[in-house]
DRENLUMNU-448799 format. One record per residue: x, y, z of N, C-alpha, C in turn. Coordinates in steps of 0.2 Angstrom, whole numbers, plus 5000, padded with zeros to 4 digits. Example, Ala and Ser with C-alpha at 12.3 -4.5 7.8 and 13.67 -1.06 7.14 Angstrom:
# residues 2
506649725039506249785039506649845039/506449895035506849955036506450005039/
***
This chain:
# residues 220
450760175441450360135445449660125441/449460175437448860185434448860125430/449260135426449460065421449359995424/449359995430449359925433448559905434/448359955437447459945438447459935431/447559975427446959965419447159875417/447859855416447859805414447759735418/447659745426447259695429446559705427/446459765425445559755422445359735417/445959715410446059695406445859625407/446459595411446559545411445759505416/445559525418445059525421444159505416/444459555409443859545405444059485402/444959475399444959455395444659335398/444759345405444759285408444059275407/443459325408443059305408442759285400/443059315395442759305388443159245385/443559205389444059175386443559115383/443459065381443258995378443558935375/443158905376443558825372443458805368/443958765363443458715357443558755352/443658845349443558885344444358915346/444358925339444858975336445159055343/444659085342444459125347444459135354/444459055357444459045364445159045365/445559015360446258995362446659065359/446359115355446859185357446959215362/446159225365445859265371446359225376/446659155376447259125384447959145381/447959155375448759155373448959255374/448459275373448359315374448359365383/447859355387447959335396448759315396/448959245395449559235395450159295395/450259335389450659375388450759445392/449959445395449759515399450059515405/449859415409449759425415450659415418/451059395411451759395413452059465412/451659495410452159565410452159595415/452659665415452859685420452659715423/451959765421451359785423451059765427/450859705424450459665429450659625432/451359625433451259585439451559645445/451459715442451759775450452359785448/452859765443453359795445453459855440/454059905442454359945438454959965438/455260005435456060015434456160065438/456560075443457060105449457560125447/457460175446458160225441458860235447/458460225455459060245461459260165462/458860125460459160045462459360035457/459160035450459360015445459259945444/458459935442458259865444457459875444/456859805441456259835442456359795449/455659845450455459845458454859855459/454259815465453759815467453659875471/453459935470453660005475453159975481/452659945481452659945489452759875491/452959845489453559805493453859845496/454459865493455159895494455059975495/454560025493454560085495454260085502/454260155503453860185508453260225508/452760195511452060235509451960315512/451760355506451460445507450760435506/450260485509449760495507449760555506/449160585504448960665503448960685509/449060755512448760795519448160825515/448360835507447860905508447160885503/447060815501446660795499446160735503/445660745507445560675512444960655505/444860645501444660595497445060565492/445760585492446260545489446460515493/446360445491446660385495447260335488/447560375485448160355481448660355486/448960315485449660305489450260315485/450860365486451460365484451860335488/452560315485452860275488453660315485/454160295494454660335492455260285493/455660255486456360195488456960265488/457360235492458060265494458860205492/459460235489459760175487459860155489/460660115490461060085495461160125501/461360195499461760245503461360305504/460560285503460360335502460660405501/461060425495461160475492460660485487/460160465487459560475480458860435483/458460475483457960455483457360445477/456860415478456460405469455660415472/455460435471454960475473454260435468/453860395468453460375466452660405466/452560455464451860485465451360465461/450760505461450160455456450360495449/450560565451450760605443451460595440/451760585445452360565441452960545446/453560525443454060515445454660545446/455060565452455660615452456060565456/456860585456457360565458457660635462/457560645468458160675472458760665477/459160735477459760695477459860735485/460360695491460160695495460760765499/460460815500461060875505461160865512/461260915515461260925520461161015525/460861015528460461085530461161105534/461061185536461661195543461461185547/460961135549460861135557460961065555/461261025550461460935548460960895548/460260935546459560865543459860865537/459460795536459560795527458960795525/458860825519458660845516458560795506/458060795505458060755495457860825491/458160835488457960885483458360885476/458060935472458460915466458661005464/459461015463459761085463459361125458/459361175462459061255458458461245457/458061175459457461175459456861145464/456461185464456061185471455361135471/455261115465454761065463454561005470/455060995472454860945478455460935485/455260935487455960905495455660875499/455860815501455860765505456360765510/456060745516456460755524456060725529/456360695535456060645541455860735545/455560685548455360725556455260665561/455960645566456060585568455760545562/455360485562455360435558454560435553/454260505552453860525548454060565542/454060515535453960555529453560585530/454060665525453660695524453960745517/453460745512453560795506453260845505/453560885505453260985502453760995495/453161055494453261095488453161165489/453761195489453861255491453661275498/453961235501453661245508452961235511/452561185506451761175508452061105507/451561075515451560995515451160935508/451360945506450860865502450760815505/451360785504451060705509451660675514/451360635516451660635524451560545524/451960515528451760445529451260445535/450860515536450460495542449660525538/449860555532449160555530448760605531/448160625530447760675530447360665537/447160725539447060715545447360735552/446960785558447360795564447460885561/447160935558447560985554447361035559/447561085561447261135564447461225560/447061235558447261315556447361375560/447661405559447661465563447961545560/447661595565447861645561448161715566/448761725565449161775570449161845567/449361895574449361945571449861975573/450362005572451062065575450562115578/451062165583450962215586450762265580/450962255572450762305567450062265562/449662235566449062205565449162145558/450162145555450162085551449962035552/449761995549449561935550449961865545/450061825549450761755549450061685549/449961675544449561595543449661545546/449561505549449861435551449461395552/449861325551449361275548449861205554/449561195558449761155563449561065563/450161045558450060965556450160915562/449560925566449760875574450160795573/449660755566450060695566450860675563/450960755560451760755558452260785565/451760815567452360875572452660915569/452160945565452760995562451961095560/452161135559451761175556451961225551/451561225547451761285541451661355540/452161395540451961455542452061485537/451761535536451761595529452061675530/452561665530452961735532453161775527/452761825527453161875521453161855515/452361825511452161785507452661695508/453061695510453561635509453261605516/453361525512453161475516453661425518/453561405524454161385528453861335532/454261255533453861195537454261195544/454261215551454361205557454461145559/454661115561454761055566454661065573/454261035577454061015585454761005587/454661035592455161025599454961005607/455360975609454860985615455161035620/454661075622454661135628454361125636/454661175640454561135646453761175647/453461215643452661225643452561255635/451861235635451861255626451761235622/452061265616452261225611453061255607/453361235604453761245599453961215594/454061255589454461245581454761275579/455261235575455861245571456061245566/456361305561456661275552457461315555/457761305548458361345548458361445549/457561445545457461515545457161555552/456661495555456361525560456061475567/456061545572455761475579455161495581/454461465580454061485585453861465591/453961505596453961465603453261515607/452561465609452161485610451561455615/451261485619450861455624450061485624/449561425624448861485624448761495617/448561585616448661625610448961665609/449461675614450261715613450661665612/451261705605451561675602452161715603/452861705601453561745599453661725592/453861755589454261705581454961745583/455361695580456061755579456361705574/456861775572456961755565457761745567/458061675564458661635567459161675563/459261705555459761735556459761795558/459461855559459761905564459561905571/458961855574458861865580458261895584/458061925576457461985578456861945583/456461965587455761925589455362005588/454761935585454161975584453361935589/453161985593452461945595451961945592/451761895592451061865591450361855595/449961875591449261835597448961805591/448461765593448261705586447461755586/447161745581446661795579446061735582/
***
């Protein structure tokens, strides 16, 4: 995308120095010409999951940063036909993930034996992490609440409460894990494969989904 700014900048000088009448006026247009038909400038680029160039925000889907509010770079995310691949369009670079399935049956984009990125909805909200920390989301930076719990043995569990994803990040046992909202008849609650936190006020419970165990919580 960076490519695209610099050569509408180009293009931009070169219209303004272009001239008539001389040798030099008519390279400066044959030249604009060449620029303004490529593929750069006119937004498009090659889609390795479409197989085809593509205008990513036409056709993709808009992410922003959570964790930056003066990054206002837009990534964008195309899916193919069958979405079995997703293409991952960011300001540093570009990935292709390929689409699983979790045992609770969310799908999930990732790419095997590596943890670099994963992509997954929350009802109709993108959202992409990195090793379990949110980057960007289609709702953007913003709405964030931090918090800080403690167990009966004075541990304490981080959490980072993304109101406009519905979703929050907890940090358990150095590892980092993204929750999803649910709705309860008082309170609040969240969900992953590994854990549930279900919580009112500043008591909390966590419990951990494969053996069962609960641990309570008061937020600090």
């Amino acid at each position: 995308m960076k490519n695209v700014f610099v050569l509408f900048s180009m293009l931009a000088v070169l219209c303004s120095c272009g001239g008539s009448g001389n040798g030099k006026g008519s390279e400066a247009k044959d030249s604009v010409e060449v620029i303004g038909n490529s593929d750069a400038a006119m937004g498009y680029t090659w889609s390795e999951v479409l197989q085809k160039k593509v205008r990513v925000f036409d056709e993709g889907k808009r992410i922003l940063s959570v964790t930056d509010s003066a990054d206002v770079t837009a990534g964008y995310v195309i899916f193919n036909s069958d979405s079995s691949e997703a293409e991952l369009f960011l300001p540093e670079e570009t990935v292709v993930l390929d689409k699983r399935v979790r045992s609770n049956n969310e799908p999930v984009w990732n790419v095997e034996d590596d943890d670099t990125y994963q992509l997954e909805f929350n009802d109709d909200v993108l959202l992409v992490s990195r090793r379990g920390t949110l980057l960007y989301s289609s709702c953007g930076y913003g709405n964030m609440i931090n918090a800080v719990f403690v167990d009966e043995n004075g541990k304490e569990i981080n959490a980072v409460f993304h109101n406009s994803e519905n979703i929050v990040e907890l940090t358990v046992e150095g590892m980092n894990y993204i929750l999803k909202g649910y709705i309860t008849a008082s309170g609040y609650g969240y969900a992953c494969p590994a854990y549930d936190l279900r919580g009112k006020g500043r008591e909390a419970v966590l419990t951990n989904r494969y053996d069962n165990s609960s641990t309570k919580l008061h937020e600090k």
